[in-house]
C-alpha positions as CSV (number, residue, x, y, z in Angstrom):
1,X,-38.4,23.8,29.7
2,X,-38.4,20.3,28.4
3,X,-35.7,18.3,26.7
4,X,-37.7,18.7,23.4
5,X,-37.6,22.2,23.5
6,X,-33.9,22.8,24.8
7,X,-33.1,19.8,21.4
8,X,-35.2,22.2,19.4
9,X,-33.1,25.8,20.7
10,X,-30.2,23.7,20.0
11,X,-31.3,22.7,16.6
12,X,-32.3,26.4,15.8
13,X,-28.7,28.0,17.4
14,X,-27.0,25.1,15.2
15,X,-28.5,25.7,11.9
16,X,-28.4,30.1,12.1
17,X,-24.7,29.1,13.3
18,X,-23.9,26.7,10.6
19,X,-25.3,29.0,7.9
20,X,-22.9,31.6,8.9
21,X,-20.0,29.2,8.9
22,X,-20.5,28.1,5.5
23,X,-20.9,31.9,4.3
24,X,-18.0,32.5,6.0
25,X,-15.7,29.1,5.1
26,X,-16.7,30.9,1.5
27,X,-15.6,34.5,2.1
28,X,-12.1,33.2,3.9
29,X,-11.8,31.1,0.7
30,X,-12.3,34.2,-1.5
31,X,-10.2,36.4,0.3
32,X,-6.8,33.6,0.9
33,X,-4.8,35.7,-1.4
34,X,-5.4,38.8,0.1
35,X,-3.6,40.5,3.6
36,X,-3.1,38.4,6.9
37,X,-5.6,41.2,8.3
38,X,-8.1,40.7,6.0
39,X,-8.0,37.3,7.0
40,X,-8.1,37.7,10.8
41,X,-10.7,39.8,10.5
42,X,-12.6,37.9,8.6
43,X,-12.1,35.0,10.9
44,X,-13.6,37.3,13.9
45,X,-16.2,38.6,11.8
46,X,-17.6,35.1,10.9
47,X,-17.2,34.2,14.5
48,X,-19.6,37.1,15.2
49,X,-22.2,36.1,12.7
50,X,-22.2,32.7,14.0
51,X,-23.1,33.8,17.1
52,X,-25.6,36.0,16.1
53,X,-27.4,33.7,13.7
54,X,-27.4,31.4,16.5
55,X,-29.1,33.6,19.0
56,X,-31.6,35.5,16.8
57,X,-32.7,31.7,15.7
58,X,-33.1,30.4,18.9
59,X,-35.0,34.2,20.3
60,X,-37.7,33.7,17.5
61,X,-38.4,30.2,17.9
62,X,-38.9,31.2,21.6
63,X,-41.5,33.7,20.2
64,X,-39.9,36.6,22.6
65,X,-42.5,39.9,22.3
66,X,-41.6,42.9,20.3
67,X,-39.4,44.2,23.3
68,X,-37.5,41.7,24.7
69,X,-36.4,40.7,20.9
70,X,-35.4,44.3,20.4
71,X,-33.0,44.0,23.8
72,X,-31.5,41.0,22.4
73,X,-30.8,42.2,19.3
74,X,-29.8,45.8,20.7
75,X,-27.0,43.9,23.0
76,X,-26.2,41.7,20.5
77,X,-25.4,44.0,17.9
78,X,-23.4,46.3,20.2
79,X,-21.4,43.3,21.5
80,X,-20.6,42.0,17.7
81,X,-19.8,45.6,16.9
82,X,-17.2,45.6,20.1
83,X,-16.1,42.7,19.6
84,X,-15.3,43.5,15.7
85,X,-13.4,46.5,16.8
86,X,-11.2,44.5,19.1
87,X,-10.7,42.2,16.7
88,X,-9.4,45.0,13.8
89,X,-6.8,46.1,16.3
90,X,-5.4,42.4,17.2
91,X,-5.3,41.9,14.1
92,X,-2.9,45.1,13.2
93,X,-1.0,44.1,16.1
94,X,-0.4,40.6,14.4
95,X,0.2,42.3,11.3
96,X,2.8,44.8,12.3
97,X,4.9,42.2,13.9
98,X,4.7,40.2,10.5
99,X,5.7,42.9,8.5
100,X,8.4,44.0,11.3
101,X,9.5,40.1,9.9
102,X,9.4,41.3,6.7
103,X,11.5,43.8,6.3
104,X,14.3,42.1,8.7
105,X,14.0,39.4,6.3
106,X,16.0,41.7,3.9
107,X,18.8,41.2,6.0
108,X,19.2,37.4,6.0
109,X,22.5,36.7,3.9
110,X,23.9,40.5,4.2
111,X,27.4,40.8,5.6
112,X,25.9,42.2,8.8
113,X,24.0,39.2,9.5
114,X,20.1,38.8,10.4
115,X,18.7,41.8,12.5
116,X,15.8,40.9,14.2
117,X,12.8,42.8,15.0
118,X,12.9,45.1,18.4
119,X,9.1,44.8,18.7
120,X,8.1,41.8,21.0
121,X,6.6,38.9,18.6
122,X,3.9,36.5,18.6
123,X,5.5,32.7,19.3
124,X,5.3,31.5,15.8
125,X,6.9,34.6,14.7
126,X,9.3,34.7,17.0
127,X,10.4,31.0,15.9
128,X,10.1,32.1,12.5
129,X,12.7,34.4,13.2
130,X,14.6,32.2,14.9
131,X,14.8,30.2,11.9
132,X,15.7,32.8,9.8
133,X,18.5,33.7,12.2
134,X,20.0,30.4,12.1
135,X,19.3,30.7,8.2
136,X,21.8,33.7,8.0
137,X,24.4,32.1,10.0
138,X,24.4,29.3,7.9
139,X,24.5,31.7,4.5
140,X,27.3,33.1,6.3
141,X,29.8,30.5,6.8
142,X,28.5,29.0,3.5
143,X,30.0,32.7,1.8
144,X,32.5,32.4,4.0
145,X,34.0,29.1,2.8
146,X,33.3,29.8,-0.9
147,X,35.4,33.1,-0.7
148,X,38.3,30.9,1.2
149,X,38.0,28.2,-1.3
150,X,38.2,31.1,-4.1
151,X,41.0,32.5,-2.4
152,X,42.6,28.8,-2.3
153,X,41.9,28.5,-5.8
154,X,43.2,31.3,-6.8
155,X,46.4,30.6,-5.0
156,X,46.9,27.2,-6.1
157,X,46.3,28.3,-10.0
158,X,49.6,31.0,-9.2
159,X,51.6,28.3,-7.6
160,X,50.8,25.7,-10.4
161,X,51.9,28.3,-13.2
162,X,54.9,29.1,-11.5
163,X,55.5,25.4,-10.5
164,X,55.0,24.7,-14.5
165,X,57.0,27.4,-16.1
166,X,60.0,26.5,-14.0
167,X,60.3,22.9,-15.4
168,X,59.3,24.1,-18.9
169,X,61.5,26.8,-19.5
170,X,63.9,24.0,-18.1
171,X,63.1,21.4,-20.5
172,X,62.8,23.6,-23.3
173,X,66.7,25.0,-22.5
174,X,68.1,21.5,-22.3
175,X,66.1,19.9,-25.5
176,X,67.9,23.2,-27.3
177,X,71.1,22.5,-26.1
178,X,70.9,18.6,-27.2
179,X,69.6,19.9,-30.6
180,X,72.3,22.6,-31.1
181,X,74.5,19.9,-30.1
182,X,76.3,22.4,-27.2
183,X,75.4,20.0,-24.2
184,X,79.2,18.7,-23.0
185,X,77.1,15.7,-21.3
186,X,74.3,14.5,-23.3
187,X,73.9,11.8,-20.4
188,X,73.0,14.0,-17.7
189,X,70.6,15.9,-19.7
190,X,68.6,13.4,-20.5
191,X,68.6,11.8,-16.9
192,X,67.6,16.0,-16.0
193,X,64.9,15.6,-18.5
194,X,63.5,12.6,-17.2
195,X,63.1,13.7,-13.9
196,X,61.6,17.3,-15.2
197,X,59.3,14.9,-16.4
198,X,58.7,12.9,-13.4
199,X,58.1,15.6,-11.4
200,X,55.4,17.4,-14.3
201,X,53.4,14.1,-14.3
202,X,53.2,13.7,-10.3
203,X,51.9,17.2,-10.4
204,X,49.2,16.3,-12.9
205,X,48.7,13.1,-11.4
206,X,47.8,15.3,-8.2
207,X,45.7,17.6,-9.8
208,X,43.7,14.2,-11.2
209,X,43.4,13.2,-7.6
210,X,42.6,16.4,-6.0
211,X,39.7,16.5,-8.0
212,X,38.4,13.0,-8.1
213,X,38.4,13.9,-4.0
214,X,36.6,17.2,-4.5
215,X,33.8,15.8,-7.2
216,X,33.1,12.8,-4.5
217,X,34.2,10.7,-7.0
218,X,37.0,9.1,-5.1
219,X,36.8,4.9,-4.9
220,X,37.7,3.1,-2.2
221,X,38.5,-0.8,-1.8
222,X,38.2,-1.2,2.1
223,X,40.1,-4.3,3.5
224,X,41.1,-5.1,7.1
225,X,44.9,-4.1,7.7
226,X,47.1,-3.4,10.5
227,X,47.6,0.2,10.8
228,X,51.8,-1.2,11.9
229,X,51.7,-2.3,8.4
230,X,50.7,1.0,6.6
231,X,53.1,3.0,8.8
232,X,55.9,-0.1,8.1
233,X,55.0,0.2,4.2
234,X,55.7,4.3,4.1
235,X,58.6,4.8,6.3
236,X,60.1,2.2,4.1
237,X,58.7,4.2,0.8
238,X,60.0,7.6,2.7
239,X,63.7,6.0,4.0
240,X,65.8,6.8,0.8
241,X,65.0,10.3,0.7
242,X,65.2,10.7,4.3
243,X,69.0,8.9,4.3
244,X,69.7,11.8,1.7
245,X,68.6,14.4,4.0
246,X,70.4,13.2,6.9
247,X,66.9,13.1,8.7
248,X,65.7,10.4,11.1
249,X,63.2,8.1,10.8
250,X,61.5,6.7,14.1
251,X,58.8,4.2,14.4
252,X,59.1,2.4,17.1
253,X,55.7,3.3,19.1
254,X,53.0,2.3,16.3
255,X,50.4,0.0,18.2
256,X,49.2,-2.7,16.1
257,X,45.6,-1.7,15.9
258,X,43.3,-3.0,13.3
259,X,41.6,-0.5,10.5
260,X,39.6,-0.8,7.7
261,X,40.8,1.2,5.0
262,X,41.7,1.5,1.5
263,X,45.6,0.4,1.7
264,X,46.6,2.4,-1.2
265,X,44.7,5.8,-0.7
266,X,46.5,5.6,3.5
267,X,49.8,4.4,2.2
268,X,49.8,7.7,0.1
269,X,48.5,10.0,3.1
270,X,51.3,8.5,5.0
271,X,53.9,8.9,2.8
272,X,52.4,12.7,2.1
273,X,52.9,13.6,5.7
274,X,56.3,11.8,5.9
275,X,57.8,13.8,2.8
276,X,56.4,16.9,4.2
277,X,57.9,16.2,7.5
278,X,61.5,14.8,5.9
279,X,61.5,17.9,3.8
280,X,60.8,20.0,6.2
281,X,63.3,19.0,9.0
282,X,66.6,20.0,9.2
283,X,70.1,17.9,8.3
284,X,70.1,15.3,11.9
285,X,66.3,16.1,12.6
286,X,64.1,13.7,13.5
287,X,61.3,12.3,12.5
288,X,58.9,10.5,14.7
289,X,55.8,8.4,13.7
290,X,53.4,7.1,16.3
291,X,50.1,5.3,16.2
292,X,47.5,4.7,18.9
293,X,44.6,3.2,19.9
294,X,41.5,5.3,20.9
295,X,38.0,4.6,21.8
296,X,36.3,4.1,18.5
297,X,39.2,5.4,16.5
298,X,43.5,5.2,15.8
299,X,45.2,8.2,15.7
300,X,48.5,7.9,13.5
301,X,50.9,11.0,14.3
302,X,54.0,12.0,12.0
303,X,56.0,14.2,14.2
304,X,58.8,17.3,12.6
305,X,61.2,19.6,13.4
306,X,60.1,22.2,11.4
307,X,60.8,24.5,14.3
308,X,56.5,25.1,14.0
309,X,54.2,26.9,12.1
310,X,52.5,30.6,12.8
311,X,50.1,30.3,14.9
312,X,47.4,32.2,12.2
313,X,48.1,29.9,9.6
314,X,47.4,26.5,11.4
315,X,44.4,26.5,10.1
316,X,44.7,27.1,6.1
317,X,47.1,24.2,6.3
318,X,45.1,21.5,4.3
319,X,43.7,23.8,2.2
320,X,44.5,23.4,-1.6
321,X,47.3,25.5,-2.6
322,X,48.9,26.6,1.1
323,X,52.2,26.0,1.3
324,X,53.3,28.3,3.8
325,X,56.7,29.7,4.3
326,X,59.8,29.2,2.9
327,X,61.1,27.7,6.1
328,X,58.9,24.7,5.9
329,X,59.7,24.4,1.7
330,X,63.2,24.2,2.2
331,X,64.8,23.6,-1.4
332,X,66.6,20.1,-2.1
333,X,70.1,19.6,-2.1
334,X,71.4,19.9,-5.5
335,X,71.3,16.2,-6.9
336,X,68.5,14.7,-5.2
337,X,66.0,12.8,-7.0
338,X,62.9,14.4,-5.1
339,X,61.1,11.1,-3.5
340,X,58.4,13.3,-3.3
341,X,57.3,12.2,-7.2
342,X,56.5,9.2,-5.6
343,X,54.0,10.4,-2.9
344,X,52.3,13.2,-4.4
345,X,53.4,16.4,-3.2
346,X,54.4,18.5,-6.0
347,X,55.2,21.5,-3.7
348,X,52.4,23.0,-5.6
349,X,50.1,22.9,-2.0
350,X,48.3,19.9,-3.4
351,X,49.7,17.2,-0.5
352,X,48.0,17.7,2.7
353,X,45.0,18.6,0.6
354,X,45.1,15.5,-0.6
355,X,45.4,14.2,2.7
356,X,42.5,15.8,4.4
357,X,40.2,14.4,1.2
358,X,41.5,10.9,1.4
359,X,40.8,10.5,5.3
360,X,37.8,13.1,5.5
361,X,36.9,10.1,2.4
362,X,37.5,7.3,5.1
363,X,35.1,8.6,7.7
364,X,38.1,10.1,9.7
365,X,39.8,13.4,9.7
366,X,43.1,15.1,10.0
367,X,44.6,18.1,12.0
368,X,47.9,19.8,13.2
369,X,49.7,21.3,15.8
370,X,52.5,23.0,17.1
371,X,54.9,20.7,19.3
372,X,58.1,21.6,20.6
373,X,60.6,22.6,18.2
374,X,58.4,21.5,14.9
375,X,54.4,20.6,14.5
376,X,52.4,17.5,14.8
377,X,50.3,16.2,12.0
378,X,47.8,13.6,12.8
379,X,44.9,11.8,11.3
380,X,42.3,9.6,13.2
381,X,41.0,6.9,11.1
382,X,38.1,4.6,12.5
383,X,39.1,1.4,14.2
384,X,38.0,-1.8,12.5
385,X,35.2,-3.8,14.3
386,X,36.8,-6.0,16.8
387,X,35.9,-9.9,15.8
């Protein structure tokens, strides 16, 4: 056969196989809405008819007799029809396992998690179900920290009404004793009063930052400090209420590393964590404040003897509205003008949520743990860019 005639079969198998495709390009684009099956088969089916076209072309152009062109279309026609069948039953296969995907589907979210089919899968499938696993974990821990912020939210909105009624019914006592005129000492109501006062506007004040933190709309004016200075700047802040308590304050192993923060916003975490720690320590405690230098970061540590915290409640401790036991609340001495206006914590489990915010804010992050005979609080800021 010459080169003429094998262009000339390939021009003939080329056209009765283009043909088909087109038909079937057509019938796939007729039938995209309808089952994966339908489609697969379809697929095969036009696969089949291109073939076919292609060969019946290129057996008349060859002018085969009556016979031989009734053999090639005999064993044509049985393997399209075989070939068909086989086809069908991949294509249930393929099908099952998708809808096998289906109906485990249903489960992505539930509180059991994502079941995944027991039948083997095809690889695309099988990543697809992959993906949805990883999908339902994710739904998970997402409904899991909504129901603990909830629960947090719920908490802190009991603590705040108790921590408000208090003072009011307070205030409310005194301003009718100055009015009935039955206070012996006028004086040291109105100091009372004032610091009633004091203490209702650091809570709101708190609130006001709490959520500036939690809406992202927190501002920060970054500036390159010493991290000695901050830590100088709040033990001074935290020193009166500390010589009050009879509590030690110890500094004396803060490196002099360099930070970039907001001065204000770190002076306040500081202070936080130091009137947490004061508070919490008992009458000739100490406590200790350290600062170090790390690889890319300075860990500042405030140090208690709190005598530690349960184990299982470690971790709700920066959440808004823990506050934990009474042992680490204790109550101030009568007389005491609560420092604590100053820095934020109301008492109301705002503080150390307000501290996590402000350094989670600065790129850093904070965390605690138990120490001998109290806890360890410590925040890891990043270290300023050497020059």
């Amino acid at each position: 056969m010459s080169g003429s005639d094998l262009l000339l079969m390939a021009s003939y198998a080329a056209g009765g196989a283009g043909a088909a495709g087109v038909i079937g390009w057509a019938a796939i684009l007729l039938l995209r809405r309808r089952s994966l099956a339908m489609s697969l088969f379809t697929v095969a089916l036009v696969t089949v008819l291109a073939l076919g076209a292609a060969t019946i072309a290129v057996a008349q152009a060859m002018f085969l007799d009556r016979h031989d062109y009734w053999v090639v279309t005999v064993v044509l026609a049985m393997g399209s029809l075989v070939s068909l069948a086989v086809a069908a039953l991949l294509s249930r296969q393929v099908v099952a396992g998708s809808r096998a995907l289906a109906v485990a589907a249903r489960t992505v979210g539930s509180d059991a998690g994502f079941t995944a089919p027991d039948a083997p899968l095809a690889s695309e499938l099988s990543a697809l179900s992959a993906e949805l696993s990883a999908t339902s974990a994710r739904l998970a821990e997402s409904r899991q920290r909504e129901r603990a912020l909830e629960s947090s939210r719920r908490e802190l909105i009991a603590w705040i009404s108790h921590d408000l009624r208090t003072p009011l019914a307070g205030l409310r006592a005194m301003a009718e004793a100055l009015e009935d005129g039955v206070a012996d000492d006028p004086q040291r109501y109105h100091a009372r009063i004032r610091t009633e006062v004091d203490r209702l506007t650091g809570m709101v004040d708190d609130l006001f930052e709490l959520s500036r933190i939690q809406a992202g709309a927190l501002t920060l004016s970054l500036s390159r400090v010493s991290v000695y200075d901050l830590v100088g700047d709040a033990i001074a802040g935290a020193y009166p209420l500390a010589r009050e308590r009879g509590v030690h304050l110890v500094g004396d192993r803060v490196a002099p590393a360099p930070v970039e923060v907001d001065p204000r916003e770190i002076t306040r975490v500081l202070g936080n964590l130091l009137i947490n720690a004061i508070r919490s320590t008992p009458v000739d405690g100490t406590v200790a404040v350290a600062a170090r230098l790390e690889e890319r970061e300075v860990v500042v540590s405030v140090t208690d003897g709190c005598g530690g915290i349960d184990e299982q409640d470690l971790g709700r401790v920066f959440e808004t509205g823990w506050r934990g036991g009474s042992a680490r609340t204790p109550r101030a001495p009568r007389g005491t003008v609560d420092a604590v206006q100053h820095h934020g914590d109301t008492g109301a489990g705002l503080g150390l949520a307000i501290v996590r915010g402000i350094v989670e804010a600065h790129a850093g992050h904070a965390s605690v743990h138990n120490v001998l005979g109290g806890c360890c609080f410590e925040i890891a800021l990043p270290a300023a860019a050497r020059h």
